[in-house]
Every structure is written in C-alpha cells, then in structure tokens.
C-alpha positions as a Markdown table, in Angstrom:
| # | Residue | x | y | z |
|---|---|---|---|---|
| 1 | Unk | -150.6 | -7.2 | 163.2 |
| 2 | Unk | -147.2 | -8.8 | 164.7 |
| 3 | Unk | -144.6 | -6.2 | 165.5 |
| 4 | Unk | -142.0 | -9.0 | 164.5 |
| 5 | Unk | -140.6 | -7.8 | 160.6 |
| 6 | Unk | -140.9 | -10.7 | 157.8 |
| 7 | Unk | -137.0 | -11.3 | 157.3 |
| 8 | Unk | -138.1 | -14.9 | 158.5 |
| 9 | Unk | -138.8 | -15.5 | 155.0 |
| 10 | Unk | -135.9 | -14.8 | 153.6 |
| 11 | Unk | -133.9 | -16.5 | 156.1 |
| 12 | Unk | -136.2 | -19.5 | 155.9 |
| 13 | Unk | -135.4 | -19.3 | 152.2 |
| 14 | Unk | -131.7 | -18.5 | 152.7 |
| 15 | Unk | -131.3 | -21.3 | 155.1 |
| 16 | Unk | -133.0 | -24.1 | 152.7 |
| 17 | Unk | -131.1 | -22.8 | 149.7 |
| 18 | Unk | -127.6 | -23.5 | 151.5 |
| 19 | Unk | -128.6 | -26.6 | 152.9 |
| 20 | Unk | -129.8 | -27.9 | 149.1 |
| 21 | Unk | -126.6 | -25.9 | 147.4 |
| 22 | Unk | -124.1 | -28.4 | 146.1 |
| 23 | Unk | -121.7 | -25.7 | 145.1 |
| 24 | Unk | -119.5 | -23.0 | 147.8 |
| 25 | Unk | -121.3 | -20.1 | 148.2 |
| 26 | Unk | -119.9 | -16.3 | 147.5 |
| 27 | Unk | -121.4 | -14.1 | 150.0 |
| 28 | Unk | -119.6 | -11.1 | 148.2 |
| 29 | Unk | -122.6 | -11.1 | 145.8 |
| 30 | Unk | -126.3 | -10.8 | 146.5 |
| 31 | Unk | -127.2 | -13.6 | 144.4 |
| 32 | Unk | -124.8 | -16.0 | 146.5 |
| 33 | Unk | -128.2 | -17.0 | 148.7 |
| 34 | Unk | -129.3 | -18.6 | 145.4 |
| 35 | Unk | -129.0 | -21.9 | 143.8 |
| 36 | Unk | -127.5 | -21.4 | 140.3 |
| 37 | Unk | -129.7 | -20.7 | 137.4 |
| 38 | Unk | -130.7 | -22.0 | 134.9 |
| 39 | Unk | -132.4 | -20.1 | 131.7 |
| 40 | Unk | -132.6 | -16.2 | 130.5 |
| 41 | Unk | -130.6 | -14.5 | 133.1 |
| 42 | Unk | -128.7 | -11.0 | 133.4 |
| 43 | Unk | -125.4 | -10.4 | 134.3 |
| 44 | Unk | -125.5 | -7.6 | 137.9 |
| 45 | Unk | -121.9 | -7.2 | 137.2 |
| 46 | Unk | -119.0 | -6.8 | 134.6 |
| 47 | Unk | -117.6 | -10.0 | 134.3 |
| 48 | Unk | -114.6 | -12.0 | 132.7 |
| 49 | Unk | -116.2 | -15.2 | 130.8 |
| 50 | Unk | -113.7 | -17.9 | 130.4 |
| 51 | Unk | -113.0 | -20.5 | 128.2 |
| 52 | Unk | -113.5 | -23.2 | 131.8 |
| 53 | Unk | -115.0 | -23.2 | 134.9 |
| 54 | Unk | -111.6 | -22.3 | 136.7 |
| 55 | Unk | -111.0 | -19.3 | 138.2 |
| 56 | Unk | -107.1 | -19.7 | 136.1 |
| 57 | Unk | -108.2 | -20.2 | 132.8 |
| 58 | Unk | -108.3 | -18.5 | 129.6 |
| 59 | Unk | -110.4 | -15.2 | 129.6 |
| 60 | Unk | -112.1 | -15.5 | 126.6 |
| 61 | Unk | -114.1 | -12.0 | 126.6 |
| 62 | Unk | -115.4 | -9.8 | 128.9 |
| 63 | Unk | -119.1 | -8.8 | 129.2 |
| 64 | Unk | -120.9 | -5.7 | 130.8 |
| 65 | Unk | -123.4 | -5.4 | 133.3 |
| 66 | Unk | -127.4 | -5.7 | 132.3 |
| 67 | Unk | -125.9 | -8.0 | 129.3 |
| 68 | Unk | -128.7 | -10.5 | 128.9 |
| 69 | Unk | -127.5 | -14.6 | 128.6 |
| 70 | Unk | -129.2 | -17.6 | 128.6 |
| 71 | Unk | -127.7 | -19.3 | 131.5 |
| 72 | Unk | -127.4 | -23.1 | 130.5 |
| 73 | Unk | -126.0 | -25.4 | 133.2 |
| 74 | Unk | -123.2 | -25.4 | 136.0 |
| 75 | Unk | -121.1 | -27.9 | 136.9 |
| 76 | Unk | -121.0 | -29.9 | 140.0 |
| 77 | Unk | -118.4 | -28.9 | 142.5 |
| 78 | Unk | -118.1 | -25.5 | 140.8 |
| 79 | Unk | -119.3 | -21.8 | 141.2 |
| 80 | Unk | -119.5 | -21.7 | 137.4 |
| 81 | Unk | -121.6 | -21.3 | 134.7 |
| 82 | Unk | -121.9 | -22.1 | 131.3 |
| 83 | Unk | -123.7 | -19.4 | 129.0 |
| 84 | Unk | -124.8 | -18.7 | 125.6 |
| 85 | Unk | -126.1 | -16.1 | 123.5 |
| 86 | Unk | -128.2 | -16.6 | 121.2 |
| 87 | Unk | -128.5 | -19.9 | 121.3 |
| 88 | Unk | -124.2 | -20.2 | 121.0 |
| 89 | Unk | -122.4 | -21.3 | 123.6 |
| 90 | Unk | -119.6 | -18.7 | 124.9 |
| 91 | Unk | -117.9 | -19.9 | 128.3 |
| 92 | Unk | -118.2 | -19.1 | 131.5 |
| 93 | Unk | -119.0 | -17.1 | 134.0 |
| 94 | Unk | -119.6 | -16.9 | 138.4 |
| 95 | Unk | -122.8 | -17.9 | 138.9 |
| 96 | Unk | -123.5 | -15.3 | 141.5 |
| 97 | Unk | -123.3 | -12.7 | 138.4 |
| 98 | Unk | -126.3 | -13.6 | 137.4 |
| 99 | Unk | -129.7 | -12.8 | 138.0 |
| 100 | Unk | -133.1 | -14.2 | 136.7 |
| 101 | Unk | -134.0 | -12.4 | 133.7 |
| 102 | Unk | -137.9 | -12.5 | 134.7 |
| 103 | Unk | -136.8 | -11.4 | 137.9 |
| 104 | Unk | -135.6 | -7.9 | 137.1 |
| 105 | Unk | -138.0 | -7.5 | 134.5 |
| 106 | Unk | -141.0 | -8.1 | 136.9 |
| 107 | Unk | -139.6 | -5.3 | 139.1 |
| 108 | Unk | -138.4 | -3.0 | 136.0 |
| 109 | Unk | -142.4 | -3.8 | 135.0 |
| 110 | Unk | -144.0 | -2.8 | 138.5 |
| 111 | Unk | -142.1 | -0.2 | 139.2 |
| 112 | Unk | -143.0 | 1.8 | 135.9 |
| 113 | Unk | -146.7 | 0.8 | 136.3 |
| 114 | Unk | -146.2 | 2.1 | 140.1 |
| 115 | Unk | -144.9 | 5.3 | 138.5 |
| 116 | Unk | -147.6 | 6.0 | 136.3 |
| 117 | Unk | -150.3 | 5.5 | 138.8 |
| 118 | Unk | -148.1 | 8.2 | 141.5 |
| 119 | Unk | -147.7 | 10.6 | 138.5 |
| 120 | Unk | -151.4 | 10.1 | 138.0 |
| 121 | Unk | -152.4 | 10.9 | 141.6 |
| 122 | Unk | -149.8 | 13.9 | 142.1 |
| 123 | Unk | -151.9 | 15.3 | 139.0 |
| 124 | Unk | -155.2 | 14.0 | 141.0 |
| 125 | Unk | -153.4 | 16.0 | 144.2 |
| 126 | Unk | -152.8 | 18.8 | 142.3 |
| 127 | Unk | -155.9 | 20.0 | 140.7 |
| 128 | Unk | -157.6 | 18.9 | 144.2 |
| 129 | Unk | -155.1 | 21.6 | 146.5 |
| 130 | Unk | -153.7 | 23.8 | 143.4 |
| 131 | Unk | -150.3 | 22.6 | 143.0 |
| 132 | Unk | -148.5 | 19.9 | 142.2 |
| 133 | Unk | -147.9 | 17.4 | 145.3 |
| 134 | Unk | -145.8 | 14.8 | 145.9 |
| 135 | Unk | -145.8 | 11.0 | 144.9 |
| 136 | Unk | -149.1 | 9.7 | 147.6 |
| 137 | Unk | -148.5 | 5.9 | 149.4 |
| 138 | Unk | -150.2 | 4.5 | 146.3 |
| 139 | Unk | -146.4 | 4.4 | 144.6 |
| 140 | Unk | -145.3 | 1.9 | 147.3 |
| 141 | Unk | -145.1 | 0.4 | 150.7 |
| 142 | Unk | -142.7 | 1.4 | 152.8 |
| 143 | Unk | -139.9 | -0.8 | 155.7 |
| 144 | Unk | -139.9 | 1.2 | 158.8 |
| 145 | Unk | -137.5 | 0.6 | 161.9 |
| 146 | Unk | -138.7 | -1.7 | 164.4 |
| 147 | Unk | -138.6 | 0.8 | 167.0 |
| 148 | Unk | -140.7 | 3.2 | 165.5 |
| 149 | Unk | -143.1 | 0.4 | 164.7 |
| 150 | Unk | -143.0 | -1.0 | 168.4 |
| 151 | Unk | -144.0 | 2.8 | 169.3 |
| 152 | Unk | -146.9 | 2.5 | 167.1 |
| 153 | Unk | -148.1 | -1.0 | 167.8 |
| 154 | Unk | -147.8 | -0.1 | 171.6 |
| 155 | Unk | -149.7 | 3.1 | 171.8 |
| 156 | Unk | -153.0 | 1.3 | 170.0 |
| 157 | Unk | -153.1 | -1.3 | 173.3 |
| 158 | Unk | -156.1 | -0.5 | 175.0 |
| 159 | Unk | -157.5 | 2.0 | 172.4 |
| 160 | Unk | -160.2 | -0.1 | 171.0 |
| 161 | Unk | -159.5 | 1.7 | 167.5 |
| 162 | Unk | -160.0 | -0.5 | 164.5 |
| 163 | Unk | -156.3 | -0.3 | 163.3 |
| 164 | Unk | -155.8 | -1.4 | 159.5 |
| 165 | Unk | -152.3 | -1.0 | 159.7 |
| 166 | Unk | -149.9 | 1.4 | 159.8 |
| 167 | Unk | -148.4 | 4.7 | 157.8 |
| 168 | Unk | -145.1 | 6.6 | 158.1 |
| 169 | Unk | -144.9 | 10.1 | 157.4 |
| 170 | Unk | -142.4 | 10.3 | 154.2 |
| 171 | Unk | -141.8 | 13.6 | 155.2 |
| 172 | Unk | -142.5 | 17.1 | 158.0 |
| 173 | Unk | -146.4 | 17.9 | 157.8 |
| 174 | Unk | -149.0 | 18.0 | 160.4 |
| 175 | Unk | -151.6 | 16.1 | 161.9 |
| 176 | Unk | -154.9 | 17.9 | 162.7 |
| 177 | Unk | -156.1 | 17.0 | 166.3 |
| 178 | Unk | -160.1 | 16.3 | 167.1 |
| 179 | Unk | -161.8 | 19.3 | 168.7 |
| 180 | Unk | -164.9 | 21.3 | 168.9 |
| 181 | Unk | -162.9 | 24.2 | 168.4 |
| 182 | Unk | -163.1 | 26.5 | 165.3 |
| 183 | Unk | -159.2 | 26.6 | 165.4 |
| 184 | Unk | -158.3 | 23.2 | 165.7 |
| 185 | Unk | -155.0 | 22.3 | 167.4 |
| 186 | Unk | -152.1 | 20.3 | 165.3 |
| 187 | Unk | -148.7 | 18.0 | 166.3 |
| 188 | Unk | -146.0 | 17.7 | 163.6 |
| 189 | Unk | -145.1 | 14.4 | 162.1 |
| 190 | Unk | -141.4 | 14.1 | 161.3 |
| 191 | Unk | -140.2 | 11.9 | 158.6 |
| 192 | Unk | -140.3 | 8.6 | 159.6 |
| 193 | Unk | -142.8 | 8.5 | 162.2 |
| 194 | Unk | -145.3 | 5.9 | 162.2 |
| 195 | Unk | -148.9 | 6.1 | 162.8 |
| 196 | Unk | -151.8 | 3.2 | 163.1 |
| 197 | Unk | -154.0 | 3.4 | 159.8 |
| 198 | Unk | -158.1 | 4.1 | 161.3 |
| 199 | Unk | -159.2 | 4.6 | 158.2 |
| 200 | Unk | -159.3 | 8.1 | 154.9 |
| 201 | Unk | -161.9 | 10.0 | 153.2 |
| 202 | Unk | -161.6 | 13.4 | 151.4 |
| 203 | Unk | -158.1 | 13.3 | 150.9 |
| 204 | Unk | -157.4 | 12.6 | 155.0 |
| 205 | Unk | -156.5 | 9.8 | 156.8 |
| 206 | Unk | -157.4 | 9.1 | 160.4 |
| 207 | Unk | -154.6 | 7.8 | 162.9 |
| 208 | Unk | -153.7 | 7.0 | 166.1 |
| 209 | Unk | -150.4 | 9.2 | 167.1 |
| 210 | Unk | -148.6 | 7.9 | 169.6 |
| 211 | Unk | -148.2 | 9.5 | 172.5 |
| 212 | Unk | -151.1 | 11.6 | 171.0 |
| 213 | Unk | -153.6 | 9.9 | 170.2 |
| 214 | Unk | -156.7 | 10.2 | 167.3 |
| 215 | Unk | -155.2 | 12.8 | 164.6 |
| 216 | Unk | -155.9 | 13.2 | 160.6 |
| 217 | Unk | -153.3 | 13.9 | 158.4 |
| 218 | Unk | -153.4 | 14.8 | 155.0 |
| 219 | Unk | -152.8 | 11.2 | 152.7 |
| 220 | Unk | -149.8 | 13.0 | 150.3 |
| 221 | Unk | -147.6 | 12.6 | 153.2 |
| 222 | Unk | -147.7 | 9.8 | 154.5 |
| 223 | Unk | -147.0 | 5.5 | 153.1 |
| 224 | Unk | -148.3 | 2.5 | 154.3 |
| 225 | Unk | -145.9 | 0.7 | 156.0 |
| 226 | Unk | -145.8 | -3.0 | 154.5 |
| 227 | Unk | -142.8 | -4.0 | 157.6 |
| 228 | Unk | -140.4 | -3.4 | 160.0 |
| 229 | Unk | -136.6 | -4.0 | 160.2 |
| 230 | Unk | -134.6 | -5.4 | 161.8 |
| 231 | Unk | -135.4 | -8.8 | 163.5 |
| 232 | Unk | -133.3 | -8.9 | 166.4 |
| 233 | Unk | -132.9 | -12.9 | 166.1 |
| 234 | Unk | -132.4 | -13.1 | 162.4 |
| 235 | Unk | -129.9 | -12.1 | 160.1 |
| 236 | Unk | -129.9 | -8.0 | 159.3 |
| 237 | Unk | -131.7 | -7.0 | 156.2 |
| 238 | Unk | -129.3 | -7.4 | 153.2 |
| 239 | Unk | -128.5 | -4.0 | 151.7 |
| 240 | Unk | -130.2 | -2.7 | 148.2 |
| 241 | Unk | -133.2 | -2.0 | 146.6 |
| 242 | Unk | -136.2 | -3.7 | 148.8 |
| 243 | Unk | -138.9 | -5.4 | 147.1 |
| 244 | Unk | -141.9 | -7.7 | 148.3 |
| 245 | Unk | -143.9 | -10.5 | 146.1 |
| 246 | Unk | -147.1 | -9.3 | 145.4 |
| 247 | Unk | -150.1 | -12.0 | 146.7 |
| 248 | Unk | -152.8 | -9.0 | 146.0 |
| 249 | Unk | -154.8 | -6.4 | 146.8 |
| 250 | Unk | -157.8 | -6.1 | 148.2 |
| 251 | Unk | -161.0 | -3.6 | 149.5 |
| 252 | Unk | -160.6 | -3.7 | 153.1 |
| 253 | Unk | -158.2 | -4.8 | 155.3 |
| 254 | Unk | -160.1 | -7.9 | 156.2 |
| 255 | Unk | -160.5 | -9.6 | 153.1 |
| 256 | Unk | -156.1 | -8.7 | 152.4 |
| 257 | Unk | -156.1 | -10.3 | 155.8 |
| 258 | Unk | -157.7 | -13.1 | 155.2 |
| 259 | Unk | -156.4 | -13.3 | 151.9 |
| 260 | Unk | -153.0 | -13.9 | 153.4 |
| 261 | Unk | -154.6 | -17.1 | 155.7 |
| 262 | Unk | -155.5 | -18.8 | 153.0 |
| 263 | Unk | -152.0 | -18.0 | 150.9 |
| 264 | Unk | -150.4 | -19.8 | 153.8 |
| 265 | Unk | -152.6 | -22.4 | 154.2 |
| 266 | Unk | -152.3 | -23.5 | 150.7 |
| 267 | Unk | -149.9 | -22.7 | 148.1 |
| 268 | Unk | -147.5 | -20.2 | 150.7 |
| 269 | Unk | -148.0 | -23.4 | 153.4 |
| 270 | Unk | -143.9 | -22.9 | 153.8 |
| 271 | Unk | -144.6 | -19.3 | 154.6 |
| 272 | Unk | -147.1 | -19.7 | 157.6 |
| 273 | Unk | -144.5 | -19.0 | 160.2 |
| 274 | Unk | -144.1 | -15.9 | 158.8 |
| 275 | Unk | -145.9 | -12.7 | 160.3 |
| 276 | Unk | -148.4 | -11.2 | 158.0 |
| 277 | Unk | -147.2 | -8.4 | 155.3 |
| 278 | Unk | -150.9 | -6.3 | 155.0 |
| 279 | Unk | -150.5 | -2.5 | 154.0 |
| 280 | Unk | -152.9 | 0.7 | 153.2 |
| 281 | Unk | -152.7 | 1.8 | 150.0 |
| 282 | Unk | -153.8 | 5.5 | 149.4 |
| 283 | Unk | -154.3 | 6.4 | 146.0 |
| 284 | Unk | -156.4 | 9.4 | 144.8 |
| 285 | Unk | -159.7 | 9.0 | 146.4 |
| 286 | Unk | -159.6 | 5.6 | 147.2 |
| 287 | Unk | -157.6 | 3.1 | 149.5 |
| 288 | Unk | -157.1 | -0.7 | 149.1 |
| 289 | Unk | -155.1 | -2.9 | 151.0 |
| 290 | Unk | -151.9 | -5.0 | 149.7 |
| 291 | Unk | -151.2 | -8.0 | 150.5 |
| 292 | Unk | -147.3 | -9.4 | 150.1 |
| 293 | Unk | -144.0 | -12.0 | 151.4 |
| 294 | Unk | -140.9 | -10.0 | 152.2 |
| 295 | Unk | -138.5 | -7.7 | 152.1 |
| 296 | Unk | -136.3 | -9.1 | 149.6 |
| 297 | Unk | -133.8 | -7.3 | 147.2 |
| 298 | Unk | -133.9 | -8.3 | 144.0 |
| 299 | Unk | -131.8 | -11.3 | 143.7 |
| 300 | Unk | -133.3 | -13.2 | 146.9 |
| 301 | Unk | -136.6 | -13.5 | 144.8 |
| 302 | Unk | -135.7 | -16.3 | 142.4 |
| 303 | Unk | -136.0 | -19.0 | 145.0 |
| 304 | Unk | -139.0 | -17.5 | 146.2 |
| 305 | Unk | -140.4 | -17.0 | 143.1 |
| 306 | Unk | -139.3 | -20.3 | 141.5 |
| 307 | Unk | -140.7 | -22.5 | 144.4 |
| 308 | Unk | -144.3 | -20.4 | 144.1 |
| 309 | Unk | -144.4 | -20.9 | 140.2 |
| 310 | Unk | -144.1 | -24.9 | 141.1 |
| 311 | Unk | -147.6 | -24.3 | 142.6 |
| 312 | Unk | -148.8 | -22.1 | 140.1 |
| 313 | Unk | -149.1 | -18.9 | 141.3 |
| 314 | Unk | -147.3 | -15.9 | 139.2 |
| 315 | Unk | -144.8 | -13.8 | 141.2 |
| 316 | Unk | -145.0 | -10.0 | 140.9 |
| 317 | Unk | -142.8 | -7.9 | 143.0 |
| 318 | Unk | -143.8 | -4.6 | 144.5 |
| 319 | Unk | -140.5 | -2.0 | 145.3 |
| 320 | Unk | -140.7 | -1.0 | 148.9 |
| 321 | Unk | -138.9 | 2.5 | 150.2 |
| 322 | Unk | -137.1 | 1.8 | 153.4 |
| 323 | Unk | -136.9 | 4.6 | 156.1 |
C-alpha cells in the first residue's frame, strides 16, 4: 500500500472544479471548491436571502442553518443563487451556503447505521470480557499522520509478513509479544500509533510493531487506518468532519484490492492516479476489508459524487476519525 495519503483526489477534483467554475470563488466557505448547485440543497450557515444577486440589495429575510431549499439556478458572473421553497421562489442567497441535500443526508444515514453496528459490537465486546467496551474499528476508518504511517510502512520492509493494511491504536492498551513463555512479555501502544494489520481471530489482531516487531493486541483498541495526512506536495487537508466515498467492502484484502483496480479502470478511470484507500474492518468476530476515494469533508463530495452518478454508480460516504 503507497505511503503517499489520497488528498490527490480532492485536489484533482478541486483543481478541475476551478478551472470549469465560471463564477469567483469564496474560499471562506468549504463549499467554495464546488461548482454551484443546482436542486434540494441545505443551507451550512445562517444566511441573508435577498431580493438580487448583489451583495447591496434588499434583504428580504433571513434563514437559519440546516434550512432545507431547492436551489434553482445561479446567474452567470455571480456567486449567487436563486432559491425556492416549496416550489416558491424566495431570492437569493451565496452559493457557497449551500450544500447538496443528498450529500449530508448520505453521511447523516451512514453514520447512524455506523452507530448501530459499534453499539452492537460494544454489547458483542461486553458479554465476551464482562463489561461494556468501547466503540471497535468496525464504527470507522481512521486518517493517521504521515509520519506515523511512514514508521509503519518502513518497519514491514524486509519482513515478508502478509500486511492487509494498517491499524492505529485509538487509545493506551497493550500488545502481547510471541513467546514460549507462560508469562508472556507486552509493549504499550499509545494512541495514535500505527501497526501493519497480519491478520484477527478470537477477538485479537496480529501486527507488526514497529521497532518491535510480531505482537497481538486486543481488536477494541485499535481502527483500521483508511489514510494518511498530509501530502507534502498537495494542498493541507481542509479542516472538518472527514468522510470517504464508499466503493465497498469486501472478505479479504485481496478481493477490496482488486476491487479498487477495476473502480479505476472503469467508472473511477479519473481516479487511477490516486493511491489505493483499502482498510481492515473489525467488527465482532469478523473482519472485512473497505474499500473507498478520499478524505473529503462533507462539502467536497458533491463534485465527486455528481461526476460518479453520471456513470452510474451510487455514492455513499463513510465518516473517517482523524488522529
């Protein structure tokens, strides 16, 4: 797996937008990387709507946050838009105040469903060591810093471990070490440190520690690590709630693997320079591997989504927990 993190995406996406984008573009807002939009949409902050696109003219009301529009067209030359609700037009409104409606409902959607299957497997964790544990990797993936990622990918060279990835610990526990010992020696993993993913059975998973070496660790601390952050060439990962677009999930880490060529080779063909996003997922008794394009936040989705939708696939986004 490429040590490199896959903010090429979102700059390749970023980059296209502007050069299409007929209209200035307001980097104060998160939505700015996106071309306006058109249909169901939701404002991401209060806003003044006004009678014309002009920054001078006459405020006709003003609207909250989360207020849902339908977003209806924005004139050329202008960082305006027109809106309507229900069905009526209104005014309008800066068009980086508003978000795809299908956007943040995907997320809202995931992230509940995400929720349920954690509370499910703290309750699995629970009966299994007597008391209630903490949320497992199943709940996410997680955006590590490069450097602790470099660690990891550099202390597997020469190993000749199977590596399916990588985990970070999402908090202090310890790693048991191999030995013929009754009494068998541990190392502490700190929050944040990241581990190459061998493989998990009964609860454990199997790593390579580096500077260590072969070590199990129980799976309740630790999350598979979907990337890293930042790329030193690209633009810095913009700040917010991280999310990836889900391609799909899969037994073993071959088949996500290969899963991902065949994204890129056909309807993700404009993501193919972009390093492969392939995590463990840890859930109860079982492990599967995800399969995604990322990190975004939120907003930098649409474009994403929108140009994956033209080649029918569906876009489902997957929060991510950044270390």
């Amino acid at each position: 797996m490429s040590v490199r993190p896959c903010h090429a995406l979102a700059a390749a996406v970023l980059a296209a937008t502007l050069a299409a984008a007929a209209v200035p573009v307001r980097a104060e807002s998160p939505a700015s990387i996106n071309a306006p939009i058109e249909g169901e949409a939701v404002l991401n902050r209060d806003v003044e709507v006004r009678i014309l696109p002009r920054e001078d003219s006459r405020i006709i009301m003003t609207l909250k946050e989360g207020k849902h529009l339908n977003a209806l067209d924005t004139p050329r030359g202008t960082t305006w838009t027109k809106v309507a609700i229900g069905g009526q037009p209104i005014g309008y409104v800066p068009w980086d105040a508003l978000d795809p409606a299908f956007v943040i409902a995907g997320v809202e959607k995931e992230e509940k469903a995400e929720q349920r299957r954690a509370a499910a497997a703290d309750k699995t964790v629970g009966k299994e060591t007597g008391k209630d544990g903490p949320a497992t990797s199943a709940t996410t993936g997680a955006l590590v810093p490069l450097d602790a990622w470099t660690r990891a990918v550099s202390s597997n060279g020469g190993a000749g471990m199977p590596v399916r990835g990588y985990m970070v610990a999402t908090r202090t526990t310890k790693a048991t070490l191999p030995s013929v010992e009754k009494k068998k020696p541990t190392v502490t993993l700190n929050k944040g440190d990241v581990a190459g993913f061998l493989g998990f059975s009964s609860g454990q998973v199997d790593l390579i520690v580096p500077g260590v070496g072969t070590a199990s660790a129980p799976a309740a601390g630790l999350m598979g690590v979907a990337s890293a952050y930042p790329q030193r060439t690209l633009p810095p990962m913009e700040k917010g709630p991280q999310v990836a677009i889900r391609i799909g999930e899969y037994p073993t880490y071959e088949e996500a693997l290969n899963a991902w060529n065949e994204f890129v080779a056909g309807p993700g063909l404009q993501f193919r320079d972009v390093p492969p996003m392939v995590w463990p997922r840890v859930s109860g008794r079982t492990v599967s591997f995800a399969t995604g394009i990322g990190p975004f936040t939120r907003a930098q989705t649409g474009t994403a989504c929108a140009e994956l939708a033209k080649r029918g696939r569906g876009c489902t986004l997957m929060p991510l927990t950044t270390f």
